[in-house]
C-alpha positions as CSV (number, residue, x, y, z in Angstrom):
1,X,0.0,0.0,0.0
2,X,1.2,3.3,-1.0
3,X,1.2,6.4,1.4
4,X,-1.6,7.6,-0.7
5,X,-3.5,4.9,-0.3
6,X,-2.5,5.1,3.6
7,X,-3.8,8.7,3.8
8,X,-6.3,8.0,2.2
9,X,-7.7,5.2,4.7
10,X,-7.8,8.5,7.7
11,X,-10.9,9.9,6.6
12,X,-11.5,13.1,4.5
13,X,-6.9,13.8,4.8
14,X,-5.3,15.9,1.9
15,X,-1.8,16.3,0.3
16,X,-1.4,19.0,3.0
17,X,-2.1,16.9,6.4
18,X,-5.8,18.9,6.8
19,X,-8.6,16.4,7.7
20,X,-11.7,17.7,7.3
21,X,-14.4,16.9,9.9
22,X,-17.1,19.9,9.6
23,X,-19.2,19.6,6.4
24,X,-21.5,21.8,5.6
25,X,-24.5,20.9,3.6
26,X,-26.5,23.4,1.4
27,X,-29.7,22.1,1.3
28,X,-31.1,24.7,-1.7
29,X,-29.7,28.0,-3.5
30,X,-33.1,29.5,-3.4
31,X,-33.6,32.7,-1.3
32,X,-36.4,35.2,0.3
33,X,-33.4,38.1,0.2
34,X,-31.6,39.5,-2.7
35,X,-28.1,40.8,-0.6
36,X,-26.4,43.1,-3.2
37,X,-23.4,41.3,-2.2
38,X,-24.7,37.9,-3.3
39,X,-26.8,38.1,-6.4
40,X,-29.0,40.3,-9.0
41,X,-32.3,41.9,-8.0
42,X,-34.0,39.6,-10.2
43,X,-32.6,37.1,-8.7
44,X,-30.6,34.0,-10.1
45,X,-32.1,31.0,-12.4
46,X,-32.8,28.3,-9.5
47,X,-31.7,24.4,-9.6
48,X,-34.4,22.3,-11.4
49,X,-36.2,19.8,-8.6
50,X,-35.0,16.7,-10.0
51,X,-31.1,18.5,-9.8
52,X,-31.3,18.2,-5.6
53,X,-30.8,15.3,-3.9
54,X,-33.6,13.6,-1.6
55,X,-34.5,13.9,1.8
56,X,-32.9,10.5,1.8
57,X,-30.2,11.2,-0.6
58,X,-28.9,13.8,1.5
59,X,-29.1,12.0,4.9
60,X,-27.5,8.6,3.0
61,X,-24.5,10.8,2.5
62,X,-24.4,12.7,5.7
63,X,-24.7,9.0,7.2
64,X,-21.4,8.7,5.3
65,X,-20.0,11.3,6.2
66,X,-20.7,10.6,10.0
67,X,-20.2,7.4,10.4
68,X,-17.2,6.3,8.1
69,X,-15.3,9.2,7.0
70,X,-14.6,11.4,10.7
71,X,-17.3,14.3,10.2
72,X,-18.0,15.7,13.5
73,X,-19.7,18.7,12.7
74,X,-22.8,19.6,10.2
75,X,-23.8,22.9,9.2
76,X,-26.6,23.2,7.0
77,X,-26.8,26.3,4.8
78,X,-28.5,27.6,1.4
79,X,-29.5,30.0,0.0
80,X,-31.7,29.7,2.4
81,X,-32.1,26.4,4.2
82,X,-34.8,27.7,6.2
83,X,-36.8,27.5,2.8
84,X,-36.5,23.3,2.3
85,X,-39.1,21.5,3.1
86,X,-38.5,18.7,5.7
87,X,-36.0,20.8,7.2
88,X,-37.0,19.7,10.7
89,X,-37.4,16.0,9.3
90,X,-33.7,16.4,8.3
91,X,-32.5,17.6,11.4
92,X,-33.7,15.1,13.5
93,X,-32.5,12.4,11.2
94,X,-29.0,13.8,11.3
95,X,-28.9,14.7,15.0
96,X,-30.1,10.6,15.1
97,X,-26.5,9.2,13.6
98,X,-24.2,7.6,16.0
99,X,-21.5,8.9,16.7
100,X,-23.9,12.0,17.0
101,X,-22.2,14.9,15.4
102,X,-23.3,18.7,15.8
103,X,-25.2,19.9,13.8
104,X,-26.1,23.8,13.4
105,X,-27.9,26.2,10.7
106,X,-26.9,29.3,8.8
107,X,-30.2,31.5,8.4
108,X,-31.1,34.8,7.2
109,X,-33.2,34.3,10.0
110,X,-36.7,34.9,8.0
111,X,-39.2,32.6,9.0
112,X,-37.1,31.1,12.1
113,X,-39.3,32.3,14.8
114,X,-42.0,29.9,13.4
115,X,-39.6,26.9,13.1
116,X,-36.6,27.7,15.9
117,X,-39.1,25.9,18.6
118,X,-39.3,22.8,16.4
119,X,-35.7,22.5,15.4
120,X,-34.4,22.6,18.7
121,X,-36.8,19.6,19.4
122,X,-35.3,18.1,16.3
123,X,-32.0,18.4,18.3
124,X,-30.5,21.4,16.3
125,X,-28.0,22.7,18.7
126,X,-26.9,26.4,17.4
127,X,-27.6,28.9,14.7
128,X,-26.0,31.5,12.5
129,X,-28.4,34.5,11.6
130,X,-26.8,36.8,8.5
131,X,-27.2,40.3,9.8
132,X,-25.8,43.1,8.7
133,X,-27.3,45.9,9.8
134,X,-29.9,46.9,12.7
135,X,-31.1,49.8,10.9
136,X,-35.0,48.9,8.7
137,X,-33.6,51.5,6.2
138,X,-30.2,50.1,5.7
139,X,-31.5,46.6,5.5
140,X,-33.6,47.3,2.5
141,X,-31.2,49.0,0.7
142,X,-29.0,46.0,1.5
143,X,-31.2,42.9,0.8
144,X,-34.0,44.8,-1.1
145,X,-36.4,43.6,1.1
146,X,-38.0,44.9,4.0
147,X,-37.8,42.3,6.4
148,X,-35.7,43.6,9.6
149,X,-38.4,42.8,11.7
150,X,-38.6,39.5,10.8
151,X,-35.2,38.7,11.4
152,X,-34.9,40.2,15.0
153,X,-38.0,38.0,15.7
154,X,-36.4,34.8,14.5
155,X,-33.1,35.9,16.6
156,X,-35.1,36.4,19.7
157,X,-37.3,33.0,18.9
158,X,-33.8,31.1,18.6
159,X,-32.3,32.9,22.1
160,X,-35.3,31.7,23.7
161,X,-35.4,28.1,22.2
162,X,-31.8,27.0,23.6
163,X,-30.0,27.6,19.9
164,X,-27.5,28.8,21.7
165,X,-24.8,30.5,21.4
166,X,-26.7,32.7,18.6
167,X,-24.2,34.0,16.5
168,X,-24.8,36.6,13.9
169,X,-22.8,37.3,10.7
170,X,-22.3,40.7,9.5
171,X,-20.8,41.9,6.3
172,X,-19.7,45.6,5.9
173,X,-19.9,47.7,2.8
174,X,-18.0,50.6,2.6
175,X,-20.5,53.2,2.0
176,X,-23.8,51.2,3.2
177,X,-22.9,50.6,6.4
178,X,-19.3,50.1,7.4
179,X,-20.2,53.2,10.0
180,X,-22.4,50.7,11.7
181,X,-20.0,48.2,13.4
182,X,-20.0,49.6,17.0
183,X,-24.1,49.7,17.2
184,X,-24.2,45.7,15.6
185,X,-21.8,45.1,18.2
186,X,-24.3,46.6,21.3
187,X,-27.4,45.5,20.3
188,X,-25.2,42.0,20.1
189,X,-23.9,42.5,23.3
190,X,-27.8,43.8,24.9
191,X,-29.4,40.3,23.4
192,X,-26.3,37.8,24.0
193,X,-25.3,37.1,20.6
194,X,-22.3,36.5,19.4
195,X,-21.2,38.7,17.1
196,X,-19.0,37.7,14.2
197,X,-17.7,40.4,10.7
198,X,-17.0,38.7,7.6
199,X,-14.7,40.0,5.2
200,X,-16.7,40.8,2.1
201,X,-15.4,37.5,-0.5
202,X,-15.7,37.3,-4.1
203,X,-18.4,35.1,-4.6
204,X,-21.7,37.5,-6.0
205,X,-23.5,36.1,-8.9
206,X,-22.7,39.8,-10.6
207,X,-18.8,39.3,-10.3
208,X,-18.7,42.5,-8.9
209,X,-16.5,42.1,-6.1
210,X,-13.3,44.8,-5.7
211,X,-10.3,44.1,-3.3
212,X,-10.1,48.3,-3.2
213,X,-13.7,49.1,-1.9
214,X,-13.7,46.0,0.5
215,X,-14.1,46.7,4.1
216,X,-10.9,45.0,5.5
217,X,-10.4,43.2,9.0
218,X,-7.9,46.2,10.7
219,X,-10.1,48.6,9.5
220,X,-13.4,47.1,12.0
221,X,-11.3,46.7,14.7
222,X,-9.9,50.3,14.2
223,X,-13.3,51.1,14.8
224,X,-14.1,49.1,17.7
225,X,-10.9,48.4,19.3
226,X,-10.8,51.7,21.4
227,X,-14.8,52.5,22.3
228,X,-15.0,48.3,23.3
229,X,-11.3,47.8,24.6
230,X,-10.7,44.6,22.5
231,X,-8.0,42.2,23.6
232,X,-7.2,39.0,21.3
233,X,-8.3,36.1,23.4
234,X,-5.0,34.3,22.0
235,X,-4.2,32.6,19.0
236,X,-3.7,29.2,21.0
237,X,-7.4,28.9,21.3
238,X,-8.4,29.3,17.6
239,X,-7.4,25.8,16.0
240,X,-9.6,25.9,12.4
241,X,-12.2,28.2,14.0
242,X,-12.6,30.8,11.1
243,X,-12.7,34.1,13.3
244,X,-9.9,36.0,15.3
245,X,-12.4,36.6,18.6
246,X,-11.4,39.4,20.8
247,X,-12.6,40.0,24.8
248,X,-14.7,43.2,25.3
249,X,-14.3,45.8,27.4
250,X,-12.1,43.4,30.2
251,X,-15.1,40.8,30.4
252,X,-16.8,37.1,28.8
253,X,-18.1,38.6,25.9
254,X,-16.0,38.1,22.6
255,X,-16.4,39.5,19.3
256,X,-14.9,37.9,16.1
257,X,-13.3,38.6,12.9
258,X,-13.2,36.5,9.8
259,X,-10.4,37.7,8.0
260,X,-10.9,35.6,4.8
261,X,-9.2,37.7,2.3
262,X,-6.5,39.6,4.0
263,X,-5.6,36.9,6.4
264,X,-6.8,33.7,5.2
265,X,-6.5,30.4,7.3
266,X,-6.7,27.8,4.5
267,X,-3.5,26.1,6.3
268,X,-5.6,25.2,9.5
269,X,-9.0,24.4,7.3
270,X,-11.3,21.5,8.3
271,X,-14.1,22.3,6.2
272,X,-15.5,20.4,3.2
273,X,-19.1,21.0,1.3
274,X,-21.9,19.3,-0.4
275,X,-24.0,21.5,-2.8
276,X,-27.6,20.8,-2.5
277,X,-27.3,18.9,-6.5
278,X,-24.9,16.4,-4.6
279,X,-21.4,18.0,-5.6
280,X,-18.7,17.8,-3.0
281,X,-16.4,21.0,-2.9
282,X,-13.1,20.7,-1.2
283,X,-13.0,24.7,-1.0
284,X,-15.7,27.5,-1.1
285,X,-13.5,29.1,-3.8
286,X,-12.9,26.0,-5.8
287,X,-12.9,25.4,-9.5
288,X,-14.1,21.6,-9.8
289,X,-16.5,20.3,-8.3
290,X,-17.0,16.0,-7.6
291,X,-20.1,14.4,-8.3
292,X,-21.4,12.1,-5.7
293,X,-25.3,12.7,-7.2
294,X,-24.4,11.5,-10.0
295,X,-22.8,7.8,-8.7
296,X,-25.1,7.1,-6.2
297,X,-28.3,7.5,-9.2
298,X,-25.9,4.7,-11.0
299,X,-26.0,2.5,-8.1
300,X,-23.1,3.3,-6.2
301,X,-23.1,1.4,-3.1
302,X,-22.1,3.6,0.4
303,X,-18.3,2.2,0.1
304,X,-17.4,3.7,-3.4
305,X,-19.3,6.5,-2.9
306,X,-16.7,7.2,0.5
307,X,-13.9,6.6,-1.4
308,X,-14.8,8.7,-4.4
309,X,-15.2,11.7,-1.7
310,X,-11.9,11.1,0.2
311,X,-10.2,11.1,-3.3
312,X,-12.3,14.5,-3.7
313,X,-10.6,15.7,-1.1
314,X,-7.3,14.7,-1.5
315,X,-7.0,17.0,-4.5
316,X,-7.6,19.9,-2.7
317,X,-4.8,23.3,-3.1
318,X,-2.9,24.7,-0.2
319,X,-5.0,27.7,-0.4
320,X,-7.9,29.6,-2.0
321,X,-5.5,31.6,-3.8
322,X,-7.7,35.3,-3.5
323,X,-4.1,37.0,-3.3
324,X,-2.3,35.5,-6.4
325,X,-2.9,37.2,-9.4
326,X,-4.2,34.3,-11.7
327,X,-7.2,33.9,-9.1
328,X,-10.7,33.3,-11.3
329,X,-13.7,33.6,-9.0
330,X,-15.6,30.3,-9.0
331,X,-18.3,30.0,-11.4
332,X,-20.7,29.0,-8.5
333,X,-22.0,32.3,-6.6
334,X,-22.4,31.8,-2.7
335,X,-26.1,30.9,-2.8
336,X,-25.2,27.9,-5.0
337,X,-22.4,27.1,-3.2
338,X,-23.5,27.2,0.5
339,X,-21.7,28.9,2.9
């Protein structure tokens, strides 16, 4: 046996000694929200029905996942996942697996005060609610949609339900609201969420993303570092965790920073996806894609179907590569990608 073949025995290893054990799992690219940073205002020409895999489908290779290739974690994303029907059927089937992993949801947060109740039943243990601004006026201009107040029902639904900690993810934009970092991070702090900033990434339908106009990582804590006295909680504690968090003002309370672009973390990555058409994705900014959909239709039994998704994996680059030069944006936008 080579040492490829040896590697290749560990679970979901690649070339660079990374194993991925947190999968996240976009369960549709349909959404209620059209964020400037993600797509058009007509929106985007949605997957076909018979193009996503199952109920069943998906849970047969989250079952995979889980039980034979070392996933601990499951995050399941969109577009909107709040959207798919059977959502809390899915849930409960995945927090059923033994070993049992964890399993979480990234939401824009519409509809989640009607479903956060139910979900935790399922045994959903956490969610992420996309929010990126507390003012009604901003948020329209942002996701051309006036939904605020749907959103800070679903946060407060999900607080109160146990889907705790509630994190929320904010993206600035510089001349939207990038002057509205220190009032996210109150109300954050008033309602015990945990707030985290994401570096604006290229991945917008439009291919409209610009390095220059994006809102960088020094430039929010610039902002916040004096007015919250931020202090790194240390770089020991971080492992593959995607944010830098910093301690406000002396106490518990941490805030975080997700420095994709201008301090990426690919070197310490454990993540790996599956689109909700059944394509596994070593990297959110990767160029290929692996088609598990496509070989369990044919028959695949659950054995070939691990091994062609460790050999996915195996082929992933050192890096996402934003920085170099020659970097091409993937063809995929982020609501067909999951997040």
């Amino acid at each position: 046996m080579t040492a490829t073949d040896e590697a290749l025995q560990l679970g979901l290893a690649d070339r660079y000694g990374r194993v991925a054990t947190d999968l996240r799992v976009s369960l549709t690219d349909r959404c209620n929200l059209r964020c400037t940073y993600c797509m058009p205002a007509e929106g985007l020409d949605w997957l076909p029905k018979p193009e996503l895999l199952t109920d069943d489908e998906l849970i047969r290779l989250i079952g995979i996942a889980v039980t034979g290739l070392g996933v601990r974690e499951i995050r399941f994303t969109g577009g909107e996942p709040l959207l798919r029907r059977g959502l809390v059927g899915i849930v409960g089937r995945t927090t059923s697996l033994t070993p049992r992993p964890e399993v979480s949801v990234t939401t824009n947060g519409i509809g989640l005060a009607r479903q956060a109740s139910a979900l935790k039943a399922a045994g959903l243990d956490r969610v992420n609610v996309s929010l990126d601004t507390i003012r009604a006026d901003t948020f329209q201009q942002l996701t051309r949609r006036a939904r605020l107040d749907d959103v800070l029902a679903g946060l407060a639904a999900a607080h109160e339900a146990g889907l705790t900690p509630v994190k929320v993810n904010a993206v600035l934009m510089r001349g939207v609201n990038d002057d509205q970092a220190a009032e996210l991070l109150e109300f954050c702090l008033e309602h015990g969420y945990e707030l985290r900033f994401i570096e604006q990434m290229p991945l917008d339908a439009q291919h409209g993303w610009d390095r220059a106009t994006m809102v960088t990582a020094d430039e929010i804590l610039e902002q916040l570092a004096g007015p919250f006295g931020l202090q790194p909680t240390g770089a020991a504690v971080r492992g593959s965790a995607p944010a830098e968090t910093f301690t406000v003002r002396g106490g518990d309370r941490t805030v975080g920073i997700i420095a994709s672009v201008t301090r990426p973390f690919c070197g310490d990555c454990d993540r790996v996806r599956l689109t909700a058409d059944g394509q596994i994705r070593d990297c959110l900014f990767a160029r290929t894609e692996s088609d598990l959909r496509g070989a369990m239709r044919s028959g695949a039994d659950d054995a070939e179907l691990a091994d062609r998704w460790r050999r996915a994996m195996w082929k992933k680059l050192p890096g996402h590569g934003i920085n170099d030069p020659a970097f091409l944006q993937p063809a995929r936008p982020m609501s067909a990608i999951g997040g």
